[in-house]
C-alpha positions in Angstrom: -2.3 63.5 17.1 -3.3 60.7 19.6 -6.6 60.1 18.3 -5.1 59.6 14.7 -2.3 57.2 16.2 -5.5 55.3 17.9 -7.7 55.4 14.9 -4.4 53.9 13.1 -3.7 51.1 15.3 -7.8 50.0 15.1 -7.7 50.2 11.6 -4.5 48.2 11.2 -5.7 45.8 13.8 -9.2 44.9 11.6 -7.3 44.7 8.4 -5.2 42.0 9.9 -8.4 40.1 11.2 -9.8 40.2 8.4 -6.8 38.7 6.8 -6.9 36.1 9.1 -10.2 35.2 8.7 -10.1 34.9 5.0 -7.1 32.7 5.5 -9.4 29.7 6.8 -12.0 27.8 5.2 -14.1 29.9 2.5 -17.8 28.6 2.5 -17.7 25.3 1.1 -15.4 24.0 4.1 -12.4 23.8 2.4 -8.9 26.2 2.8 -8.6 28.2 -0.8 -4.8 27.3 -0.3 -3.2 23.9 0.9 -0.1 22.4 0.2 0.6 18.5 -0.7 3.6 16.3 -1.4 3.7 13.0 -4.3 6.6 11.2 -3.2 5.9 9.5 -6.6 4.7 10.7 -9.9 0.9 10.6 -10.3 -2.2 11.3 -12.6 -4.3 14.2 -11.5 -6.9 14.5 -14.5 -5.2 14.3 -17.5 -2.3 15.5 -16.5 0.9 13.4 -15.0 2.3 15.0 -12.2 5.9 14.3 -10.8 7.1 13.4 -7.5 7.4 16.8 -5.7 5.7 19.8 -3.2 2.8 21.3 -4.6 0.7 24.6 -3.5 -3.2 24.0 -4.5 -5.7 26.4 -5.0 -9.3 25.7 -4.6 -10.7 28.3 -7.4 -14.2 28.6 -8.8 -14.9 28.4 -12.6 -18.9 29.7 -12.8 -20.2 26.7 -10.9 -17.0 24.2 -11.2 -15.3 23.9 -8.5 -11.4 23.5 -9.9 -8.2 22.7 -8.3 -4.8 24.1 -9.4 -1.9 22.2 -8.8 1.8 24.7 -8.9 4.8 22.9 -8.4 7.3 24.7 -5.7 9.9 22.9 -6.6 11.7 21.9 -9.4 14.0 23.0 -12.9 10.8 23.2 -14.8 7.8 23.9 -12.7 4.8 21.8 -13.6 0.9 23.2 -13.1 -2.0 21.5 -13.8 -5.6 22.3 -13.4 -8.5 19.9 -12.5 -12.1 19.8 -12.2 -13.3 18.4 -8.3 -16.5 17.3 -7.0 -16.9 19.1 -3.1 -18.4 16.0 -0.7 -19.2 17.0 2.5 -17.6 15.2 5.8 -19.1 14.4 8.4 -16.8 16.3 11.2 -13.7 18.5 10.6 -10.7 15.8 9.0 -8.4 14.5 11.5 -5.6 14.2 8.8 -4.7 14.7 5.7 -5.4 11.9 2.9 -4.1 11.2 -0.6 -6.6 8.7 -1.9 -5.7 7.1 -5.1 -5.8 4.1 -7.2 -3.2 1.8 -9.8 -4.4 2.2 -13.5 -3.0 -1.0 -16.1 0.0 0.8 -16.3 0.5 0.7 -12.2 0.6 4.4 -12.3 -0.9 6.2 -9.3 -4.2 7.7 -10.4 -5.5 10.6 -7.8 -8.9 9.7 -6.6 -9.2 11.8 -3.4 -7.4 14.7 -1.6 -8.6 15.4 2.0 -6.7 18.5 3.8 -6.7 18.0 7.9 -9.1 20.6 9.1 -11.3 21.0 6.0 -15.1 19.9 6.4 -15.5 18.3 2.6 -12.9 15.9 0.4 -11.9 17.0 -3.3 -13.0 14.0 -5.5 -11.4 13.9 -9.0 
């Protein structure tokens, strides 16, 4: 009975590191899952985004890396899917950066996301 309750708590105890451990950076340096917040509507791809918290998900597609965009908030939750190029950073970021620029329109275009900890930027 004691060996089993042992043999239980080891096995519970690896599970959780693993989970842990496949909670951080997968091999291309970035988190699979990040969160981010547009205090103002913006263009990510083709798609126009508004103001609001967003989870992302860093996905594969073959060899294209692609991020997903799921509104948390909101009457009618918006999603959008976008192709990224991975660039590698020098050293782990500091902070977290939304890089983007003003079309004609002076809409917000997203150019760059950067997730504090990550060791590459997404580049749209």
């Amino acid at each position: 009975m004691r060996t089993a309750k042992s043999i239980l708590l080891i096995t519970i105890s690896v599970l959780g590191l693993s989970l842990l451990l496949s909670a951080g950076q997968n091999q291309f340096g970035v988190a699979n899952v990040r969160n981010v917040s547009f205090d103002a509507p913006i263009h990510v791809g083709a798609s126009l985004l508004p103001a609001g918290e967003y989870q992302v998900l860093h996905t594969m597609s073959g060899t294209d890396h692609v991020m997903v965009f799921k509104q948390l908030n909101g009457k009618t939750p918006v999603e959008a899917k976008v192709n990224c190029t991975l660039v590698r950073l020098n050293a782990k970021a500091e902070q977290s950066q939304k890089i983007y620029q003003l079309n004609e329109k002076n809409e917000r275009v997203l150019q760059e996301l950067v997730f504090r900890g990550d060791t590459a930027k997404h580049v749209f």
